[in-house]
Structure formats: structure tokens, C-alpha cells
C-alpha positions in Angstrom: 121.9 89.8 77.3 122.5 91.7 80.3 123.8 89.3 83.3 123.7 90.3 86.9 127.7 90.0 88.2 127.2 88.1 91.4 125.2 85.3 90.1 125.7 85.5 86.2 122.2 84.8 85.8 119.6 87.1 83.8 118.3 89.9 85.9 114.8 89.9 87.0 112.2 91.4 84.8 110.3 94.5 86.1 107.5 94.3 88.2 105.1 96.6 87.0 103.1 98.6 89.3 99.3 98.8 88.7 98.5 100.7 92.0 100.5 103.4 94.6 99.2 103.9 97.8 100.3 107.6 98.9 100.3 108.3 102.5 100.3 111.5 103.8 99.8 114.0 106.8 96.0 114.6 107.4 96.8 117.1 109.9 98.9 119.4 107.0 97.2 122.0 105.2 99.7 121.5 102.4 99.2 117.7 102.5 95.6 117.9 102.1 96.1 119.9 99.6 98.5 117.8 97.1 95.9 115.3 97.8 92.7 116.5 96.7 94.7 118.1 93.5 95.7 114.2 93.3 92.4 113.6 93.6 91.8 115.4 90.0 94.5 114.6 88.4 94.2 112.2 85.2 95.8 108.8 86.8 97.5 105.9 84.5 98.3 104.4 87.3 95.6 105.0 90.1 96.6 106.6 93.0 94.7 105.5 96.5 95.7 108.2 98.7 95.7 107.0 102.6 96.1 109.1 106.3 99.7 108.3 107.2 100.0 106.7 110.6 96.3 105.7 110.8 94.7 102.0 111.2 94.1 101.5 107.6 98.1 102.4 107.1 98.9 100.3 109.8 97.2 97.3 108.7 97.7 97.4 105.6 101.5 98.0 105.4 102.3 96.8 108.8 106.4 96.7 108.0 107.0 100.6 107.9 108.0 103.1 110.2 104.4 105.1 110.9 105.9 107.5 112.9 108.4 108.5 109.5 105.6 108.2 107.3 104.3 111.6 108.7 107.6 113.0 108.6 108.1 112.4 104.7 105.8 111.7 102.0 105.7 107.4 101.4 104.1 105.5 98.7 103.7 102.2 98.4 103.1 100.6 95.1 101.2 96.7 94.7 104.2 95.1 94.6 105.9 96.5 97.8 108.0 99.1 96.4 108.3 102.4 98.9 109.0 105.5 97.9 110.3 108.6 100.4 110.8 112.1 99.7 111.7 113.3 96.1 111.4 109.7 94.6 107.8 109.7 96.4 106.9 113.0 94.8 108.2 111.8 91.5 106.7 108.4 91.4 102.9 110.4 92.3 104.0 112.4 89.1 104.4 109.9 87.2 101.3 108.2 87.8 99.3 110.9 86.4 98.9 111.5 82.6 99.4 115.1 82.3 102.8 114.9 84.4 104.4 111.7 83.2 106.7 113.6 80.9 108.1 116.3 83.9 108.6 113.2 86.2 110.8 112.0 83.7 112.6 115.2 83.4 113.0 116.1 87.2 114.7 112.2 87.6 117.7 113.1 85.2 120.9 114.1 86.4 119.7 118.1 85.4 116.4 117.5 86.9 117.1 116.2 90.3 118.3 119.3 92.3 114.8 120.6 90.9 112.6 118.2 92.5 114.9 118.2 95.5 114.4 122.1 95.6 110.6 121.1 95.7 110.5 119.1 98.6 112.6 121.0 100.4 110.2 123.9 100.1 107.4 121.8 100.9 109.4 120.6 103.8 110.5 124.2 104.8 106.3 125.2 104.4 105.1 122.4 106.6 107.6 123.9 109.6 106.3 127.5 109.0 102.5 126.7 109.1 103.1 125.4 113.1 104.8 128.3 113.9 107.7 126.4 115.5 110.3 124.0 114.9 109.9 121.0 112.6 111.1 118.6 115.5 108.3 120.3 118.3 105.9 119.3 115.5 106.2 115.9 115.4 109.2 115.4 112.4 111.7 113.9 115.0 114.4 115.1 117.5 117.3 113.7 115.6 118.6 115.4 112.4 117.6 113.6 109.1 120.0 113.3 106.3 119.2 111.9 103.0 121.3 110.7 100.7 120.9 113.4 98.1 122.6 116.1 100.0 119.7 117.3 101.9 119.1 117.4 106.0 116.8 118.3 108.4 118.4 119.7 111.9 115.8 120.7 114.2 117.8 123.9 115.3 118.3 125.2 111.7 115.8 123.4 109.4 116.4 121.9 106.1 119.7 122.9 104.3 121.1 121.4 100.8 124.7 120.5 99.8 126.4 119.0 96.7 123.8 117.5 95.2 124.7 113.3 94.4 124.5 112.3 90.5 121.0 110.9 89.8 119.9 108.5 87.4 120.3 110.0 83.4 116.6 109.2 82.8 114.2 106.2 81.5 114.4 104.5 78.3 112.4 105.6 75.4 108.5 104.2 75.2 107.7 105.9 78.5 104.1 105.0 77.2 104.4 101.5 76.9 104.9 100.9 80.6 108.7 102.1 81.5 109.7 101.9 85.1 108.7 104.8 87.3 110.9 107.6 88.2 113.9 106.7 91.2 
């Protein structure tokens, strides 16, 4: 058995997650989109799909940063886990049946820059349908930089480095209830 090294003791089991919550931009063409296609989707784990930054968000997951929440895609799942960005993407992926399979994919080491390449074009989208900036529409003043080689400068938009090793996949039995993606 597998022992954690700073305490020795077993690691905690899984929690599994029987609902996400996505929150997103009500005000983005793009947004509304991916939700409504959500929306159709075959779910195995059901998506509850919530206007970032309104009451219902705020009461209900009082702890997060609203004003970040319309600046990058965030579920939640029962348990408390949150999800930002490309992990948030690929966790909604792998909620729904017909996807679960290309989540899996896009969170190997090969897979990653591919699902960062997809948010970044979403990203790059939501600044060209305002017309101006990404920071004059309300995604911040301060440049953003993500872990995964990715920023956000409001005087030159999103731009991508080296991208950092990710996760080599799930274990096998994706069906019987493997951990999501990230």
C-alpha cells in the first residue's frame, strides 16, 4: 500500500464527484454558447450550469473570487473541488458521455498543449468580440500567468511558452468512476 511521506499514513480515498457547477459569462456570446451545447450534451455526471458573479454564485460558493470567475471558466464540483481554465474545460468534458474518452486524451502529457491551445483561443475570441482589450472588458488590469506556460498581458493578449509536463493520464476503468481530468 501506497503511504503518504509526511505522515506515513494511507492516503485518503477519492471523493467522487456526483455534481459540477459551471460558472460562466452570461454577458459572452461564446459563453452562452458552450452552455446551451452543455445543455445537450449526454451528462454522467450532471452539469448545473450557473451566471458567474451573480447572487446564486455568490451564495452558494461564497469563498471564490467572483470578479475571476468571469475572467476564466470555474467549476465547482459537490465536494468543493474548483476547477480554472484548461482543467475546468476538461473536467465539463469529462462529465459528458460522448467526450469522456477526449478528456482523457487532452489531460496526458501529448494532450495538454491541445486543450491549452483551446482555451487560449477561446480566451483570444472573448477579447475580439468587445472590440478592445481584454483588460477594458472587465478580465483585469494586471497580467495573468498560469502555471502551464500561458499569460494574459493586457497590452498584447494571451501568449504561450514551454508548455509544463502534465499528468500521463487516468488509470484504466475510466467507466467505473476514475477521477476526473487535472
Amino acid at each position: 500500500m501506497d503511504r503518504t511521506p509526511a505522515t506515513g499514513a494511507a492516503p485518503a480515498a477519492p471523493v467522487p464527484v456526483r455534481l459540477l457547477t459551471v460558472l460562466y459569462d452570461p454577458d459572452c456570446s461564446l459563453c452562452t454558447f458552450v452552455r446551451r451545447w452543455l445543455e445537450r450534451q449526454r451528462q454522467i455526471v450532471p452539469l448545473e450550469l450557473v451566471a458567474a458573479g451573480s447572487d446564486q454564485a455568490r451564495s452558494r460558493f461564497p469563498e471564490l473570487d467572483h470578479t475571476a470567475t468571469l475572467r476564466e471558466i470555474t467549476v465547482v464540483g459537490d465536494s468543493g473541488q474548483v476547477y480554472q481554465g484548461d482543467a475546468a474545460w476538461l473536467v465539463c468534458l469529462w462529465a459528458l458521455a460522448e467526450y469522456r474518452p477526449l478528456a482523457h486524451r487532452l489531460s496526458t502529457r501529448a494532450g495538454a498543449p491541445v486543450a491549452r491551445a483551446a482555451v487560449l483561443a477561446a480566451a483570444r475570441y472573448r477579447e475580439a468580440q468587445w472590440g478592445r482589450p481584454a483588460a477594458a472588458a472587465g478580465w483585469g488590469e494586471r497580467p495573468h500567468t498560469g502555471g502551464d506556460g500561458g499569460s494574459h498581458r493586457p497590452e498584447g493578449g494571451w501568449t504561450r511558452t514551454a508548455p509544463e509536463a502534465a499528468g500521463d493520464g487516468c488509470a484504466d476503468g475510466c467507466a467505473d468512476g476514475c477521477a476526473p481530468p487535472g
